[in-house]
C-alpha positions in Angstrom: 48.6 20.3 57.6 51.6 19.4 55.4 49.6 16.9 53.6 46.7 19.3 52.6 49.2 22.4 52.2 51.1 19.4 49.0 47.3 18.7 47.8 46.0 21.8 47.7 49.5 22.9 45.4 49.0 20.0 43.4 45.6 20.4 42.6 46.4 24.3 41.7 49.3 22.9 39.0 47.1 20.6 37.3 44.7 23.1 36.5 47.7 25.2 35.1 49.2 21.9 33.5 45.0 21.7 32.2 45.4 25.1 30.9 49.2 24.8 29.3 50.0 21.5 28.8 53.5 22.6 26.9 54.5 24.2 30.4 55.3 20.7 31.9 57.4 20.3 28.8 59.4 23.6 29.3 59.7 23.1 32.6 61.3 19.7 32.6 63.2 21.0 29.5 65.2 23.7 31.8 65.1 21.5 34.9 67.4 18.9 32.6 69.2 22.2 31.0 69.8 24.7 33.5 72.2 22.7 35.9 74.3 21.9 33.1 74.6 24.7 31.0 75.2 27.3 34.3 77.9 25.1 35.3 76.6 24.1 38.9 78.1 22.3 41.1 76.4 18.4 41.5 74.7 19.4 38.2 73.3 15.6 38.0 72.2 15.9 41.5 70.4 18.9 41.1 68.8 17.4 37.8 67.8 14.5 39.6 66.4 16.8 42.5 64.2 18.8 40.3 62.6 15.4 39.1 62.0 13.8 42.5 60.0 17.3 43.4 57.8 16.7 39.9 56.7 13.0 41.3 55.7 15.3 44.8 53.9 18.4 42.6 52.2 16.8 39.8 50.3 14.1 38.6 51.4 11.0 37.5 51.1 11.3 34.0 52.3 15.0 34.1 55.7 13.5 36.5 56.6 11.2 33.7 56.2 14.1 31.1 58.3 16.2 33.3 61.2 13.7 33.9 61.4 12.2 29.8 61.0 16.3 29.4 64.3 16.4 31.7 65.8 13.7 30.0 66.0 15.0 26.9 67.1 18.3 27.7 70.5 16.3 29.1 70.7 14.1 26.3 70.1 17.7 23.8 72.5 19.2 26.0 75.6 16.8 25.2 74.4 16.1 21.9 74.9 19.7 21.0 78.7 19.4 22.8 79.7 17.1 20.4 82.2 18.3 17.3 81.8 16.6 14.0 85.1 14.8 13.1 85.8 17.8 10.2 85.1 20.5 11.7 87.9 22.6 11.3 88.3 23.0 15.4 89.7 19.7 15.6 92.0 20.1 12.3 93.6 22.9 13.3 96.5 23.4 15.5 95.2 25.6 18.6 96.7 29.3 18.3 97.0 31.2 15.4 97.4 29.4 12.3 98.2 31.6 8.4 96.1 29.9 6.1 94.3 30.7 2.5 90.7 29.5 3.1 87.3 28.6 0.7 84.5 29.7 2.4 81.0 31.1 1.3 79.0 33.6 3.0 75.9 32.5 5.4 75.5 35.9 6.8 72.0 37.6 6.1 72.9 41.1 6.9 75.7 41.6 3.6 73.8 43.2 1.3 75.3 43.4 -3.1 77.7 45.0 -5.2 74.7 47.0 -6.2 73.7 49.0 -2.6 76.3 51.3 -2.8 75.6 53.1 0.4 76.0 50.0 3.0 79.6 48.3 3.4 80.0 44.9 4.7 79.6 44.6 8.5 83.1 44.4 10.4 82.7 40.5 10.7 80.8 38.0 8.7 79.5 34.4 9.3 81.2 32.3 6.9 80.6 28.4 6.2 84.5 26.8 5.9 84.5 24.3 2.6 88.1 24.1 2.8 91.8 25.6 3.4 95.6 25.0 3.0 98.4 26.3 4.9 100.6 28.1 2.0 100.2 28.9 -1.2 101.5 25.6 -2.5 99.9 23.6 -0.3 97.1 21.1 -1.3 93.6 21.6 -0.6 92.1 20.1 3.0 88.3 19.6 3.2 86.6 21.2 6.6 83.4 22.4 7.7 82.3 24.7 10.1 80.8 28.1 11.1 84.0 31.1 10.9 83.6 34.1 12.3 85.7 36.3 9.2 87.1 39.9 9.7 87.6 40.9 5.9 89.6 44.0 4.9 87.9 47.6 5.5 88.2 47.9 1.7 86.9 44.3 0.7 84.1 44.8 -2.2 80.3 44.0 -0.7 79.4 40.6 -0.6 76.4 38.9 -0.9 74.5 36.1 1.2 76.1 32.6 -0.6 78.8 34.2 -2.3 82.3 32.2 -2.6 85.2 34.0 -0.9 88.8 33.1 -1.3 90.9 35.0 1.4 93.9 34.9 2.7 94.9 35.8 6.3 95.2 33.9 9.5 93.0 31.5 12.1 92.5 32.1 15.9 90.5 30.4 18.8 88.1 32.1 20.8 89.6 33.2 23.3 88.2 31.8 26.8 87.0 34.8 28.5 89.3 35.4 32.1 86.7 37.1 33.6 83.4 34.9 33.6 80.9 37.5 35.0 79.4 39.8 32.1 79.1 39.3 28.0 80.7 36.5 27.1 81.7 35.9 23.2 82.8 32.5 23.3 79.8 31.4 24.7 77.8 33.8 22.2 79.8 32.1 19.3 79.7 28.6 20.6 75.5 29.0 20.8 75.7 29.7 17.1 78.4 26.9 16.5 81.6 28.9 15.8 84.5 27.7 17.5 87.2 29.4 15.5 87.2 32.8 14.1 89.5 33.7 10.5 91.0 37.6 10.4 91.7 37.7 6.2 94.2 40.6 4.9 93.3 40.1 1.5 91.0 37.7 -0.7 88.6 38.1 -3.6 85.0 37.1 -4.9 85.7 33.3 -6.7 82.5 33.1 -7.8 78.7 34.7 -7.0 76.4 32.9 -5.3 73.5 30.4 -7.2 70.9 28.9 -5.6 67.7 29.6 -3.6 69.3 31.5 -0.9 71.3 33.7 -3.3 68.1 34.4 -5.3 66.4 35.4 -2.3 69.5 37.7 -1.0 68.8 39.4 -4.6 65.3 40.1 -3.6 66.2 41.0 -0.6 68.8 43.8 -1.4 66.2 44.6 -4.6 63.1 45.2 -1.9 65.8 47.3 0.2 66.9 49.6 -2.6 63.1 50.4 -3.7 62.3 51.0 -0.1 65.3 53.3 0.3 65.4 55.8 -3.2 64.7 59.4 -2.6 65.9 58.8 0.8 68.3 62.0 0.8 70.6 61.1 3.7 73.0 57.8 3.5 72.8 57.6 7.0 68.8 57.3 6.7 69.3 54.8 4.7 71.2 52.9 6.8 69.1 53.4 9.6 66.2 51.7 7.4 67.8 49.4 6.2 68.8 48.0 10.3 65.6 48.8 11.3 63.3 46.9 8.5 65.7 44.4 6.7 68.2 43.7 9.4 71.6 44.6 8.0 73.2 45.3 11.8 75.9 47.1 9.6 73.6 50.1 9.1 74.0 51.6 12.7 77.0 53.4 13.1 79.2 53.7 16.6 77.7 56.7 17.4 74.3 56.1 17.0 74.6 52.4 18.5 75.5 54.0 21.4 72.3 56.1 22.0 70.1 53.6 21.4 71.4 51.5 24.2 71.3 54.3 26.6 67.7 55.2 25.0 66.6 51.0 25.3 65.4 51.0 22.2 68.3 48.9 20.2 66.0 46.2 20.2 64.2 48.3 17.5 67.3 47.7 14.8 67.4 44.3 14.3 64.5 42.5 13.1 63.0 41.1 15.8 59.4 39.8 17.4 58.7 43.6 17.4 58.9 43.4 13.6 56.9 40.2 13.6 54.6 41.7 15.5 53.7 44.8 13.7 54.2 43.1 10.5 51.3 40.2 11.4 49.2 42.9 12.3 49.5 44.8 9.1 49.1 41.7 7.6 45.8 40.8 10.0 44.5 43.9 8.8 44.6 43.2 5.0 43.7 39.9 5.2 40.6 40.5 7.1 38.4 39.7 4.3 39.6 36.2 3.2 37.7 33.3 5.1 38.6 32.1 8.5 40.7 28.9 7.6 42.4 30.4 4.6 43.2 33.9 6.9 44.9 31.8 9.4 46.9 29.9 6.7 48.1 32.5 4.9 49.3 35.0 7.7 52.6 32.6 8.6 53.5 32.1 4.5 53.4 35.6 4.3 55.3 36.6 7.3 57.9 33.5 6.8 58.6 35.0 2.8 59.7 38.2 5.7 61.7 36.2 7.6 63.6 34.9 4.9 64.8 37.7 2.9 65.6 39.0 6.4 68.2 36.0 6.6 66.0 34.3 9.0 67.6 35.8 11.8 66.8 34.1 15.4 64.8 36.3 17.0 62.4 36.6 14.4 62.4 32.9 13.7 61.6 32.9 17.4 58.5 35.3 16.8 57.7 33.4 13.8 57.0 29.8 15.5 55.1 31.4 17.9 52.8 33.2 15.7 52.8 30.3 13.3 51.7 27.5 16.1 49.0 30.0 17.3 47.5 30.5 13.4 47.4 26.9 12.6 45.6 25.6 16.1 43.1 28.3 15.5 42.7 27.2 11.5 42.0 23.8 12.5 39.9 25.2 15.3 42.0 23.5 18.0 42.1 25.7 21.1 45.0 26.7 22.9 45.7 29.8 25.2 48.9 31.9 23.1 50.6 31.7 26.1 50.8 27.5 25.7 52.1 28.5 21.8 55.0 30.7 23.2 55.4 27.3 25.9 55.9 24.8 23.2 57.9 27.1 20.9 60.5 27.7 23.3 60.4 23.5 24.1 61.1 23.1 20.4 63.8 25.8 20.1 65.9 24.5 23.5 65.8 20.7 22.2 67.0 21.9 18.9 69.5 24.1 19.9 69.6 23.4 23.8 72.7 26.3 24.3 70.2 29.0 23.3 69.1 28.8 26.5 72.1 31.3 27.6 71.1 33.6 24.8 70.2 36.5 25.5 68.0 37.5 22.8 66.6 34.2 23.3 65.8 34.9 26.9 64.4 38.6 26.1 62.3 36.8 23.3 60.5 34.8 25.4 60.2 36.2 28.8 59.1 39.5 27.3 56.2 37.6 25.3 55.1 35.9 28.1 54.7 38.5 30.5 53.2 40.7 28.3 50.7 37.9 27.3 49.8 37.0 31.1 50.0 40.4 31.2 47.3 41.1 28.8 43.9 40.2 30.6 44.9 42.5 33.3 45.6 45.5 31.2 42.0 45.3 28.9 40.5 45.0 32.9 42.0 48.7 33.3 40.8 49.6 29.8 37.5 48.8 30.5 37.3 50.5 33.7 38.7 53.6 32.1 35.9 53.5 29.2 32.9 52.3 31.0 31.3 55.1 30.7 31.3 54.7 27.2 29.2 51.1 27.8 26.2 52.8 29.9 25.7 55.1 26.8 23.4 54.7 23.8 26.0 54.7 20.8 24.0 57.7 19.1 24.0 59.4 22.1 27.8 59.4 22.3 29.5 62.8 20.8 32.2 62.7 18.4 34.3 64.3 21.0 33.7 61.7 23.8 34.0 58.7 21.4 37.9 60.3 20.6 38.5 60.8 24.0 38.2 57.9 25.6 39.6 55.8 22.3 42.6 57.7 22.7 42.2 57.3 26.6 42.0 53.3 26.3 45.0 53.0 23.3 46.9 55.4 25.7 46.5 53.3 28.7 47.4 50.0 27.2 50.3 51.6 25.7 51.9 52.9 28.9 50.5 49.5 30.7 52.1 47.3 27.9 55.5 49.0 27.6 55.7 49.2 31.5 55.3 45.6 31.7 57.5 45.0 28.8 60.4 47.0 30.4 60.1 45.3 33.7 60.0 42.0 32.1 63.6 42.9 30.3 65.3 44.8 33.3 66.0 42.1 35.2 67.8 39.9 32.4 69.9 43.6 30.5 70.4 43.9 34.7 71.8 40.7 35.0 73.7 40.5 31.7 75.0 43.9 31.1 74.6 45.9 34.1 72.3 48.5 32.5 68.9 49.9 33.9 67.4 52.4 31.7 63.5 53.0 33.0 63.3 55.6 31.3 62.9 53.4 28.2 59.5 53.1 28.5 58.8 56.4 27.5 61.4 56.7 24.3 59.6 53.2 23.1 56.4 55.2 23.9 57.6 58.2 21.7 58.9 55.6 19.0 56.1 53.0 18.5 54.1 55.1 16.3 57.1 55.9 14.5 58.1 52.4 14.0 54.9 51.3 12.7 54.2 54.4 10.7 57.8 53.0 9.1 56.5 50.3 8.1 53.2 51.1 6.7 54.7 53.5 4.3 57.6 51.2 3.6 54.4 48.6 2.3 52.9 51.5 0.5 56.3 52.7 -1.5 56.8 48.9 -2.3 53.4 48.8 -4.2 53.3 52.1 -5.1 57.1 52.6 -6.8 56.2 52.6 -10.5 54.6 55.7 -9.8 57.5 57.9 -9.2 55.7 60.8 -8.1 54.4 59.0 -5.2 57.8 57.1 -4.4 59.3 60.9 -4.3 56.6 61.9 -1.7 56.9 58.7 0.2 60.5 58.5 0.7 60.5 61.8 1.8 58.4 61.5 4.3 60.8 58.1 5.8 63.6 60.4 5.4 61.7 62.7 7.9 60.2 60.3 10.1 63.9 58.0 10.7 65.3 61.5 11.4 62.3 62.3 14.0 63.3 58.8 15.2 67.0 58.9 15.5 66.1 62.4 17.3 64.0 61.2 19.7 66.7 58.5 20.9 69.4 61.1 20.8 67.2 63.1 23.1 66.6 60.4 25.5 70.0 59.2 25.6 71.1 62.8 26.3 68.4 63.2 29.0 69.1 59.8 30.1 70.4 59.3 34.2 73.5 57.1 35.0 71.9 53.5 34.0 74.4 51.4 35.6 73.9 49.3 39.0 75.5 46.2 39.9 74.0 43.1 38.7 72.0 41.2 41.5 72.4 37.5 42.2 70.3 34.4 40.0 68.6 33.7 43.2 67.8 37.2 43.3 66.6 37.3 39.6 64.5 34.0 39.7 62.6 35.9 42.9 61.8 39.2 40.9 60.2 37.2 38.1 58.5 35.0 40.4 56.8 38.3 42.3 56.4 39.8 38.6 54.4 37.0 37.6 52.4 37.0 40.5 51.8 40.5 39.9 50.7 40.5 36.5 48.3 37.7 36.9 46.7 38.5 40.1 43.0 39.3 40.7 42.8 39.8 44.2 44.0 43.2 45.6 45.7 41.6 48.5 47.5 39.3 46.0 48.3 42.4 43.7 49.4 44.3 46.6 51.9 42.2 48.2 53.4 41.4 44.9 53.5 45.1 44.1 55.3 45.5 47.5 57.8 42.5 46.7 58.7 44.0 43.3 59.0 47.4 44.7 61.7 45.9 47.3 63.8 44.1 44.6 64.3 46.7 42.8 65.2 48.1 45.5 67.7 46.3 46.8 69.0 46.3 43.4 69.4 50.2 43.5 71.1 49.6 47.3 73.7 46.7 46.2 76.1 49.2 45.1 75.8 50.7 49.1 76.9 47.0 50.0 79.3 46.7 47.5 83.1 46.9 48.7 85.7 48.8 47.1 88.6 46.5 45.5 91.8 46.6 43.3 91.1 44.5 40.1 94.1 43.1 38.4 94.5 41.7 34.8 97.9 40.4 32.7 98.4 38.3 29.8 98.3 38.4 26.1 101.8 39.1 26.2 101.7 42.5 27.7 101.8 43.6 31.1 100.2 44.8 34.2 96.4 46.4 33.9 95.2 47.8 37.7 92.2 49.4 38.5 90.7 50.9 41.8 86.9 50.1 42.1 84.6 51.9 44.2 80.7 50.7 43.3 79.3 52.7 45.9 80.5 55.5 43.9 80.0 54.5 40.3 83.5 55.0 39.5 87.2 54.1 38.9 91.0 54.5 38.6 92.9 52.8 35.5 96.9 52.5 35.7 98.1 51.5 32.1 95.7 49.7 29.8 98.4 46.7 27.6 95.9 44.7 26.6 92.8 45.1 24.3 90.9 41.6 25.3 91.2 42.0 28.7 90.2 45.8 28.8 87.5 44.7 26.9 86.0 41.7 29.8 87.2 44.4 32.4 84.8 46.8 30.9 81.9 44.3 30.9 82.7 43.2 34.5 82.6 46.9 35.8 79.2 47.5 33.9 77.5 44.0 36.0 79.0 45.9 38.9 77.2 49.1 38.6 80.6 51.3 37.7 79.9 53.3 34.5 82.5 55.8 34.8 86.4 56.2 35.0 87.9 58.8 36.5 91.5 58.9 35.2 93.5 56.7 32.8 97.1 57.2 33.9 99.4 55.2 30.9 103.3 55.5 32.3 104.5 55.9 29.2 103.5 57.0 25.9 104.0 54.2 24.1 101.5 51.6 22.7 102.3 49.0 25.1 100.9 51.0 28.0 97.9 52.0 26.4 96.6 49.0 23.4 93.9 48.3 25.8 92.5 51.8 26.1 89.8 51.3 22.8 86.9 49.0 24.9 87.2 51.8 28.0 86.9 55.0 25.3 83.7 53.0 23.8 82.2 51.3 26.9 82.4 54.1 29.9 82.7 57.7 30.6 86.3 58.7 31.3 86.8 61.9 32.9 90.3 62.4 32.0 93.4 60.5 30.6 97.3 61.5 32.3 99.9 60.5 30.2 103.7 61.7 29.9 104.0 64.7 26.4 106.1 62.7 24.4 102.8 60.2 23.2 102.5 62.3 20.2 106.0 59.9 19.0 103.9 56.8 18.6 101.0 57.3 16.3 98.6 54.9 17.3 98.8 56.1 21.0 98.1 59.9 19.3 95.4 58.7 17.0 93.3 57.1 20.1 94.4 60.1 22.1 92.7 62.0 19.5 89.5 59.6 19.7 89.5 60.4 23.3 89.4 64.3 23.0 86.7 64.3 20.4 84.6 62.9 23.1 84.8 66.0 25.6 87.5 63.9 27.9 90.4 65.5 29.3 93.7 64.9 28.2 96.3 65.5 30.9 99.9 65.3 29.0 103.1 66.3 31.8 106.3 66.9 30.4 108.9 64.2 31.6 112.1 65.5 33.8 114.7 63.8 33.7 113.2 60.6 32.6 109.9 60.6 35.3 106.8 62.6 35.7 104.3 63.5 38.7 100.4 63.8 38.7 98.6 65.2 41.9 94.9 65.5 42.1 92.7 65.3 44.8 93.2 62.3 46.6 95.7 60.8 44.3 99.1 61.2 43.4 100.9 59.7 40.6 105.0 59.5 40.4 105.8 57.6 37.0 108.8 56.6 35.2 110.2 54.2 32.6 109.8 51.2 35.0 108.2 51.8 37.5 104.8 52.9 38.4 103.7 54.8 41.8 100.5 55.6 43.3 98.9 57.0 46.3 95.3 57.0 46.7 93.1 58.2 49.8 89.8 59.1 50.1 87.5 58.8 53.6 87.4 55.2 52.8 90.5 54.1 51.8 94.1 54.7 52.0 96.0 52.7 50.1 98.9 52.9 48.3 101.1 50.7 45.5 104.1 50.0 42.6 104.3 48.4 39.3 107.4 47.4 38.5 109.0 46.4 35.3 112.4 45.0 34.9 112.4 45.1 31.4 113.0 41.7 30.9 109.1 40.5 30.9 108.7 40.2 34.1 106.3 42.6 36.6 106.0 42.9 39.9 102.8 44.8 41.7 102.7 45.6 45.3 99.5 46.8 47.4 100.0 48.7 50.8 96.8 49.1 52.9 95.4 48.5 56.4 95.8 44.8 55.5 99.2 45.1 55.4 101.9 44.6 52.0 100.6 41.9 49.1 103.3 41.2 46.3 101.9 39.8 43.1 104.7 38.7 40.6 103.7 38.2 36.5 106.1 36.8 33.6 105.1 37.9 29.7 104.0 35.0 27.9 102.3 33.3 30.9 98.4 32.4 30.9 95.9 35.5 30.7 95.0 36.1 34.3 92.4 38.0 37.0 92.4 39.0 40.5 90.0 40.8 42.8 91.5 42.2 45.6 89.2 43.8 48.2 90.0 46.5 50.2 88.3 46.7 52.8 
């Protein structure tokens, strides 16, 4: 039974490995990567487990492609680890470090001196040449990727450029908190290890060169597209949305289009790619085959690389370019193998992409909505088969219409649907967020996307005749309004999108159903796949009912004690004092993967900015219902100035005049007694009962005590000591 159950499974993968013969190579590729780059335990072992099952599943021939496709993930892997000898990682001391640096640009959203409208983005890839310590120092050769903060008033630089600046290195600091987004390992992917925050610094010299030429074109292109675009803020919109510049989208309106899911449309992406080859299709459809086929990937790679060649639509770009040039040499290959040996190529390049997670949206998007796609033309041609049983000049006007609109409509909702699913579980997994309600703003938007970029085309070709580029860049200015309207409206429409983020094991058996589901053909198949979908998502939307409430503690980066009272099952939470901006900043990403989205009160002991530094990430990343502090904040101006931030956002401020150096908040449930060193809370609810102190003895040392059903816990922190985490549960 055993024996036939093995045969009859490897008989069913070799006509897949038949089918996709770049699968075997993925496969092995994240068998050999995965253990390694998720930190496993017995990582090896695991490797070497994954390749003893390909000697049971496959072939022969496909086993030894497998395991060398292992292989060479692990060698890729450490390869990638290692630091050249002059990087400036290993010349620097570790800390800060004040230095005056030689760097040139190498990021592809700065745009010239001469687009007035669009500043430089808040921080810049920078390639190091070299640096000294003072003034007087001599010159040191480096290398590597810096991530550079220039000053808000820096002139606009260009892609290549030269900079001379002055300021200060800093590591990257090693996230406390591992769950959530995590920027080192976002920088390390792109191979920055050290970031440089400049105070002041000028242009030494413009950049020459290819690159700098095609920048030029670039920001030439983006000017035409954008004149007689009244509004700046249109502008910038376009300019995000069809060139890339991720400076263009303001806090405000970055913020609706991740509740709307659509920021995926504002940075060029395989979306772009997409609509752009089938603009391109479309022209091109009367040049011969070969030449067609030739032509579409040198016209979409001259895109990509006055877009800066950013990643994802490099990623778009292989794809599309494998599948035109097996079909101009009249080699067959299913797209889906393409998209298979693109992403091989991509992980043994650059092995740590595989924690990307535009890298993962790239690819398991395209691929489900690719198996996806036999499936949904079925359901087209069910819904127009009447259409197929009628003679075509007995078809009225009217009936053709209809049921065009009635298939593009279905394959729309079908695609997007698909598409949405295929992301939810890795934005679920990585941020916390489920917005199915998505699927109908990207319905809403498509058109307006692509109707974007057909009249951005048209102005391009058409902008000697001004009276035309007058009409035209009207009638953008109108459509990115209509557009940034229709996210603002979803966003505002939009339900609570937060739920706790469910397990890898847990993840792995969503897609697995997914896949199942999108490929089936049986109805029993389809039905039971349906059914195990259904019940993930499910028990994603019940995790939060099986979460447990907890006390999460954070200190370090020289400031003191951060506490917060977490209830998942509720979506919401209880901040006392907020020192530190890093770690309010991984606290808010660690309370987003577990489903909490709002806080209910911000209590800062004191007015002063030590209390309350960290209170920037919460304002930006979650809803806060209302922020208690003592009435003397207004003495320290940056604590007034985020104060200010706060109200303009419809929260409540709560300020309580101090007697005799102490104050009192009482609100259901909770009560507040707070003074210059000392910290006191009460908090009951049907669930808990729990009660605490933070103590300060002004000489950098804290002390926090919990009182609940467990009994007393003393926790005891010195200033200065190593950035630290605790999760306390309560119950």
């Amino acid at each position: 039974m055993l024996r036939r159950l093995v045969s009859d499974l490897r008989q069913n993968i070799s006509e897949s490995v038949r089918n996709y013969p770049a699968l075997v190579i993925l496969a092995g590729l994240l068998a050999g990567l995965l253990p390694f780059t998720l930190e496993f335990s017995g990582s090896l072992i695991m490797a070497l487990s994954f390749a003893a099952v390909s000697i049971i599943i496959f072939r022969r021939s496909d086993a030894v492609r497998f395991i060398l496709s292992a292989a060479a993930g692990i060698i890729s892997f450490f390869l990638s680890s290692l630091v050249p000898i002059d990087d400036c990682s290993r010349t620097l001391p570790p800390g800060d470090c004040g230095a005056v640096v030689e760097c040139t640009v190498s990021d592809s959203s700065c745009v010239g001196a001469n687009v007035e409208w669009m500043k430089n983005p808040r921080y810049i890839y920078a390639d190091l040449k070299k640096f000294k310590y003072t003034e007087s120092d001599k010159w040191h050769d480096a290398s590597g990727t810096l991530y550079v903060r220039l000053p808000e008033d820096f002139r606009n630089v260009s892609y290549s450029d030269t900079l001379l600046l002055r300021g200060y290195f800093s590591d990257i600091e090693t996230p406390v908190i591992s769950a959530g987004f995590n920027m080192q390992r976002f920088l390390e992917t792109r191979g920055i290890r050290k970031t440089f925050s400049a105070f002041e610094g000028e242009i030494a010299r413009r950049g020459k060169g290819i690159k700098s030429i095609v920048s030029s074109l670039r920001d030439f292109l983006l000017e035409k597209v954008c004149s007689n675009v009244k509004s700046d803020e249109h502008k910038r919109i376009l300019a995000a949305l069809v060139f890339g510049c991720k400076q263009g989208i303001g806090k405000e309106n970055k913020e609706e289009f991740i509740k709307s899911g659509v920021i995926h449309a504002f940075t060029v992406s395989g979306l772009h790619i997409g609509i752009l080859a089938l603009i391109l299709y479309w022209i091109l459809r009367f040049v011969p085959f070969r030449a067609r086929y030739l032509l579409l990937p040198f016209l979409i790679f001259i895109y990509i690389f006055t877009t800066g060649m950013q990643p994802p639509a490099v990623r778009a770009f292989l794809v599309i370019s494998l599948w035109c040039f097996f079909r101009a040499f009249f080699y067959y290959t299913p797209v889906l193998n393409s998209t298979f040996l693109a992403a091989a190529l991509i992980l043994i390049v650059s092995p740590l992409y595989i924690l990307d997670a535009g890298f993962q949206y790239s690819f398991v998007i395209t691929i489900f909505l690719i198996m996806a796609g036999p499936s949904i033309i079925m359901w087209q041609r069910c819904a127009t088969e009447k259409l197929s049983w009628i003679p075509s000049e007995n078809v009225s006007n009217k009936d053709y219409f209809f049921y065009r609109l009635l298939k593009y409509t279905i394959g729309a909702v079908l695609f997007c649907s698909v598409a949405w699913l295929a992301s939810s579980g890795i934005t679920l997994y990585n941020q916390g967020l489920y917005i199915p309600g998505s699927i109908l703003t990207n319905l809403f938007m498509g058109p307006f996307v692509f109707l974007i970029f057909i009249v951005s085309i048209i102005k391009l070709m058409l902008e000697p005749l001004s009276i035309f580029s007058e009409i035209l860049g009207s009638m953008l200015d109108f459509t990115v309004g209509v557009l940034i309207g229709i996210c603002s409206s979803a966003a505002r429409l939009s339900a609570d999108g937060s739920l706790p983020s469910p397990s890898f094991w847990m993840l792995g058996a969503f897609y697995l159903f997914l896949a199942v589901l999108v490929t089936a053909r049986k109805a029993i198949a389809m039905t039971f796949a349906a059914g195990a979908v259904f019940l993930m998502v499910f028990l994603w939307h019940a995790g939060a009912v099986f979460s447990k409430p907890s006390i999460l503690v954070t200190h370090g980066d020289g400031a003191g004690v951060s506490v917060l009272i977490a209830e998942p099952e509720l979506g919401r939470g209880i901040v006392f004092n907020t020192p530190s901006w890093g770690l309010s900043m991984e606290l808010c990403n660690y309370l987003k993967i577990k489903g909490i989205s709002r806080i209910n009160r911000i209590i800062l002991q004191e007015g002063r900015s030590e209390f309350s530094h960290g209170l920037g990430p919460f304002m930006k990343s979650l809803e806060i219902g209302a922020v208690v502090l003592p009435s003397n904040y207004k003495r320290s101006r940056s604590v007034a100035k985020n104060i200010r931030e706060v109200s303009k956002s419809g929260t409540e401020i709560c300020a309580i005049s101090p007697e005799n150096g102490s104050w009192i908040f009482k609100t259901a449930g909770l009560r507040t007694e707070c003074s210059e060193n000392l910290l006191k809370f009460e908090y009951t609810t049907s669930e808990l009962n729990l009660s605490g102190e933070i103590k300060n003895d002004g000489l950098g040392r804290s002390e926090l005590i919990i009182n609940n059903k467990k009994g007393q816990r003393r926790f005891s922190f010195v200033n200065g000591s190593a950035r630290c985490f605790m999760e306390i549960e309560l119950n």
